[in-house]
C-alpha positions in Angstrom: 82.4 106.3 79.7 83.3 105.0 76.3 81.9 106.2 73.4 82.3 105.0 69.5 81.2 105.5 66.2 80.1 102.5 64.0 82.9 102.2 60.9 84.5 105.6 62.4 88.4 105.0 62.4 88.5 107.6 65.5 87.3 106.6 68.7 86.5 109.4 71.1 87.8 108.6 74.8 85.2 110.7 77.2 85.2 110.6 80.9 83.2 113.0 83.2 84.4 115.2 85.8 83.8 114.5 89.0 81.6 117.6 90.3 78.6 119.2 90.2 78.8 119.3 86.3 78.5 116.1 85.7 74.7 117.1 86.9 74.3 119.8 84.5 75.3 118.3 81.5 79.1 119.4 81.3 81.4 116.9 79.7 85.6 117.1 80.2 87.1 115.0 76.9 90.0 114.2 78.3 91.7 112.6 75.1 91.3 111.2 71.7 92.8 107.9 70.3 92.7 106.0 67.1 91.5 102.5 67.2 93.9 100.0 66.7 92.1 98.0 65.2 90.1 100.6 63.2 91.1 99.5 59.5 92.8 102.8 57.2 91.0 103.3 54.1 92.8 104.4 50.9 92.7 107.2 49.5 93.4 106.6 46.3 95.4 109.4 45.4 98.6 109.2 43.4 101.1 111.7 42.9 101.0 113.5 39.3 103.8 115.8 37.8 103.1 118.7 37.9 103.3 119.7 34.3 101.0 116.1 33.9 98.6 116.8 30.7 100.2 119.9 29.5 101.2 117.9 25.9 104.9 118.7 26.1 107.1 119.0 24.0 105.8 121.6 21.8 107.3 122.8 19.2 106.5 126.2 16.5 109.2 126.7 14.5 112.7 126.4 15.7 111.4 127.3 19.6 110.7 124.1 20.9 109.0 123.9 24.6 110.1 121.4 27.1 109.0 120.1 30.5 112.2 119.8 33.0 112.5 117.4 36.2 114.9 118.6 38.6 114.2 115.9 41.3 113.9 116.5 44.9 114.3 120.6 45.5 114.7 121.7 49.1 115.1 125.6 50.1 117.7 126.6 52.1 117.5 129.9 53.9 120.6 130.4 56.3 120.1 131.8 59.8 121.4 134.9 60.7 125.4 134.8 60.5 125.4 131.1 59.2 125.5 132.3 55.7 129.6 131.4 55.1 129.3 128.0 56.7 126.1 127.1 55.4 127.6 127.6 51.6 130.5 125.5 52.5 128.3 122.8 53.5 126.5 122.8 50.6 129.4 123.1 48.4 131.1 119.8 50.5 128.2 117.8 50.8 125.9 118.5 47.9 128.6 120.3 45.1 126.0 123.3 44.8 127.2 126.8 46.3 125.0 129.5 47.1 125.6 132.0 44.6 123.6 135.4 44.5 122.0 135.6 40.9 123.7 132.5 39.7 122.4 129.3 39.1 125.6 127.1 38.4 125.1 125.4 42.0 121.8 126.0 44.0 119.1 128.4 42.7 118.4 131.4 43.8 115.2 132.6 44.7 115.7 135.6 46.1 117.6 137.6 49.4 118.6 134.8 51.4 117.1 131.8 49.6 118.3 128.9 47.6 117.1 125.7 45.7 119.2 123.3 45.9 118.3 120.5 43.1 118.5 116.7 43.3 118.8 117.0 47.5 115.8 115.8 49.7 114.6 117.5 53.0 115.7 114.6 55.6 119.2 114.8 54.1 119.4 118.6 53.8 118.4 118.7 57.5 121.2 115.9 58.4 124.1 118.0 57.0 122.2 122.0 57.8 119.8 121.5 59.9 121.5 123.7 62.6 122.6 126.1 59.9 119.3 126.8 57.9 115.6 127.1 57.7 114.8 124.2 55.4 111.5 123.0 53.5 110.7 120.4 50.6 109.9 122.2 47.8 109.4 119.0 45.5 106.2 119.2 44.1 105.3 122.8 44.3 106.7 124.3 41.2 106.7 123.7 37.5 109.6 123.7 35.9 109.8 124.0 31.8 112.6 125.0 29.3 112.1 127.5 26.3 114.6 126.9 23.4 114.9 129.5 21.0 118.4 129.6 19.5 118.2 132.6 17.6 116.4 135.4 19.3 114.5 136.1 22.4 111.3 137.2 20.9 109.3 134.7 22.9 110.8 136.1 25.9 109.8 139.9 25.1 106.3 139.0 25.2 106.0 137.4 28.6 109.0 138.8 30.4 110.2 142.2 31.2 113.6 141.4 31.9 116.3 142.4 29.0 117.0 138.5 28.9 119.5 138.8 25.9 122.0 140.7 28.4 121.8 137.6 30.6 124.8 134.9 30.4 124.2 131.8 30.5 123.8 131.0 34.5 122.4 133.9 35.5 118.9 133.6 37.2 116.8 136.2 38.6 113.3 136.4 40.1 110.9 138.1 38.0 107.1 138.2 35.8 106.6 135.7 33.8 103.0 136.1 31.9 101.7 138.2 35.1 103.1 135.4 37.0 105.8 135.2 40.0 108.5 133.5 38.5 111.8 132.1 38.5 114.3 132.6 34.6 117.1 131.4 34.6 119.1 132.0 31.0 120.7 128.4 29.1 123.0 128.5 26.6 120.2 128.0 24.2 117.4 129.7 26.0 115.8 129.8 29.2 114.5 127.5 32.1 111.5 129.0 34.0 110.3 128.1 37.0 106.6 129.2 38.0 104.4 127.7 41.3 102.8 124.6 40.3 99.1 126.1 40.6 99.9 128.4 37.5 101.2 125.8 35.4 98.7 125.6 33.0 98.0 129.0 32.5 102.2 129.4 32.3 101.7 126.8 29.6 98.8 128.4 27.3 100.8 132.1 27.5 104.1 130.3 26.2 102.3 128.2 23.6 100.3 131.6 22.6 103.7 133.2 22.2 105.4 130.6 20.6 102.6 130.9 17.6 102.8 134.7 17.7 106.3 134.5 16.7 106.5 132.0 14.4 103.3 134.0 12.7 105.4 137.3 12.3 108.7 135.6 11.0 106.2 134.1 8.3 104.6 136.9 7.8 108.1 138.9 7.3 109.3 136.2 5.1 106.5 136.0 2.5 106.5 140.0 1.9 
């Protein structure tokens, strides 16, 4: 027996079973399909940056905030003895090597995990898909840039990493306003990268900082 729901896109294909429970009642749904000729509807939705809304730049002083696009990310977490070839893949194919606590080429992200920037999923699984566990990352961080060319003072109140001691390059996973984060030291500041669900909040701390800072060098300067 066929069975469907007026303006439903999904059309339930039921048959019985042959037995006694056909009697009592029992039904055996064999299989669904989708009409064919069952028009989709949109959905309407769009895709929004994920720093969309948050007013950047910013600027308080001479610390200037800024939102960063890095393009397609993809993480790359080699298998179990693949780690050598899967850095000379990447190196070959997409110029970013898998550095521990460097972020010249691919980012790191931790033990075993990398970033690599600017590279989508379908052709990071062409060149390592036997090599790595692989998953688009795209649109599930926030990525922003704080600029502060003459000290780190914005940094000591949402960090508890001794950022000045990092070179330019140097990443590490860390806090970043109670936050899981990624920093990542410039050669004018820093890039931080925090999940895109805490973007906001990311935002207001750095802003809140940002005015702190520039409050205290005033303060210092008119006594």
């Amino acid at each position: 027996m066929a069975a469907s729901g007026q303006g439903n896109p999904f059309v339930p294909w039921i048959s019985c079973a042959e037995s006694e429970r056909r009697n009592a009642g029992w039904w055996n749904c064999r299989s669904w399909r989708m009409s064919e000729e069952a028009p989709m509807a949109e959905s309407g939705l769009r895709s929004v940056a994920p720093l969309a809304g948050s007013a950047l730049p910013i600027e308080a002083g001479d610390v200037r905030l800024t939102a960063v696009d890095l393009g397609s990310l993809c993480s790359v977490q080699p298998f179990r003895g693949c780690e050598e070839e899967a850095n000379k893949v990447c190196q070959s194919a997409f110029g970013q090597a898998l550095e521990v606590s460097r972020a010249g080429g691919a980012i790191w992200m931790g033990r075993g995990q990398w970033f690599l920037t600017g590279v989508s999923l379908p052709d990071a699984q062409e060149k390592l898909g036997d090599l790595c566990a692989l998953t688009d990352q795209t649109s599930g961080w926030a990525v922003f840039d704080i600029v502060d060319p003459t000290e780190a003072l914005v940094m000591a109140r949402l960090c508890p990493l001794d950022v000045e001691r990092m070179k330019p390059g140097d990443t590490a996973r860390t806090e970043f306003a109670h936050m899981m984060s990624s920093v990542t030291a410039l050669e004018d500041g820093y890039r931080i990268m925090v999940m895109r669900s805490f973007a906001a909040s990311a935002i207001h701390h750095t802003k809140t900082a940002m005015a702190s800072v520039v409050a205290c060098r005033t303060l210092a300067e008119n006594q």
